[in-house]
C-alpha positions, 0 to 999 in steps of 0.5 A: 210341148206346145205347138211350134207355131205358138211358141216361135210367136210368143218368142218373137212378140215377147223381144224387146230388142233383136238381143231378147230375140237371140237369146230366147230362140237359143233358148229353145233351140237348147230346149226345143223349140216345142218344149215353152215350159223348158224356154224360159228354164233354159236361157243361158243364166248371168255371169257371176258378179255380173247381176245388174247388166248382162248379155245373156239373158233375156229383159225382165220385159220379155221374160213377163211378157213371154208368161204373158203370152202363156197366161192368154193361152191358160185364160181362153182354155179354162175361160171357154172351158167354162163359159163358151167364151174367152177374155174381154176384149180389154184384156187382148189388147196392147203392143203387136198385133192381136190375134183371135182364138180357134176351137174351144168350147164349154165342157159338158161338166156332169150336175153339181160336178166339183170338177167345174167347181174347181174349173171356175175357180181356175179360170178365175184365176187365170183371168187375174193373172192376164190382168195382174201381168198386163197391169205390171207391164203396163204400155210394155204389155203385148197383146193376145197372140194368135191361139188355136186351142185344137192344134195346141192340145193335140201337139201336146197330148201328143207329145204327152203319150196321150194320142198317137200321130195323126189323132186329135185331142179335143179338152173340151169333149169331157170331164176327163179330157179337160182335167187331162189338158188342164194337167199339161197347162199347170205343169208347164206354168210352174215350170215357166215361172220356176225357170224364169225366176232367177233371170228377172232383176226388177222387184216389181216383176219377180213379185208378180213372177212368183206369187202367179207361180204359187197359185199355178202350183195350187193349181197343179195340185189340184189337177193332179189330185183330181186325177188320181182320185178318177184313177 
């Protein structure tokens, strides 16, 4: 649902091996290449009997580091969302070469609006995830991919039905349009997890795995219920 650019990167930065390579590109060619909540979904699962070594499925590093991935392109939205200004410097950093940030700006949230209530809250979150998976791969973590938030929304809200070939989407214009992207990032973060859960072997990483998946879904229902509630 994202940009190709952006997940074909995310691919490549998150291999830890040229075998990771293979069976995440495969894994979007069975998903499609745009479609990154499906990626991690999709990976061919492990043979029965057959938990502790297997071939067909990515490393426990490059699957976090993949969500990694995902949780930088969360953070700087709702961060800029917010704020007008993304992640701190200590927290782009790590293996591959960092990439920088293009669009995003502060939503002209209405006074006193529960909607940028929520939002800060959010973005809070999203920021301690960065922190939480960062810290949980410790020198394996990758650093901040190159992340253009117009294209990004715009192949998604295109694919989403919201605009047609050749319109922008722009999140940030207003409260609507940023609930709106919101609802795309959170649906696509609980599928992520859910679909990279049964493929991660070390304790320490599918805990952190599922406890961002827990909060993404308080996310998520959060958007949606906003949402209905603006009919």
């Amino acid at each position: 649902m994202f940009d190709r650019k952006f997940v074909t990167d995310a691919m490549s930065r998150s291999a830890e091996n040229p075998m990771d390579r293979r069976i995440l590109f495969r894994a979007a060619g069975i998903a499609g290449i745009g479609g990154a909540a499906a990626l991690i979904a999709a990976s061919p699962s492990r043979a029965d009997g057959d938990a502790e070594h297997s071939d067909n499925k990515p490393s426990d590093g490059a699957i976090l580091n993949f969500a990694l991935n995902l949780e930088y392109l969360e953070a700087e939205f709702y961060l800029r969302a917010v704020t007008g200004r993304g992640l701190s410097e200590g927290l782009t950093d790590g293996k591959g070469r960092k990439g920088g940030v293009t669009g995003g700006a502060k939503v002209p949230f209405k006074a006193g609006s529960l909607i940028e209530k929520y939002a800060k809250e959010i973005a809070a979150d999203e920021e301690s995830h960065v922190k939480f998976l960062r810290t949980a791969l410790g020198k394996a973590a990758v650093s901040r991919p190159q992340i253009d938030l117009e294209a990004s929304f715009t192949a998604a809200a295109m694919a989403a039905g919201l605009i047609k070939a050749g319109q922008t989407f722009n999140p940030f214009a207003d409260e609507t349009s940023f609930l709106l992207g919101a609802f795309i990032f959170e649906d696509v973060g609980v599928t992520a997890y859910k679909g990279a859960a049964p493929l991660i072997d070390n304790k320490t990483y599918i805990e952190a795995a599922a406890g961002i998946l827990a909060v993404e879904a308080y996310h998520a229902g959060i958007i949606r219920t906003t949402l209905y509630a603006r009919d």
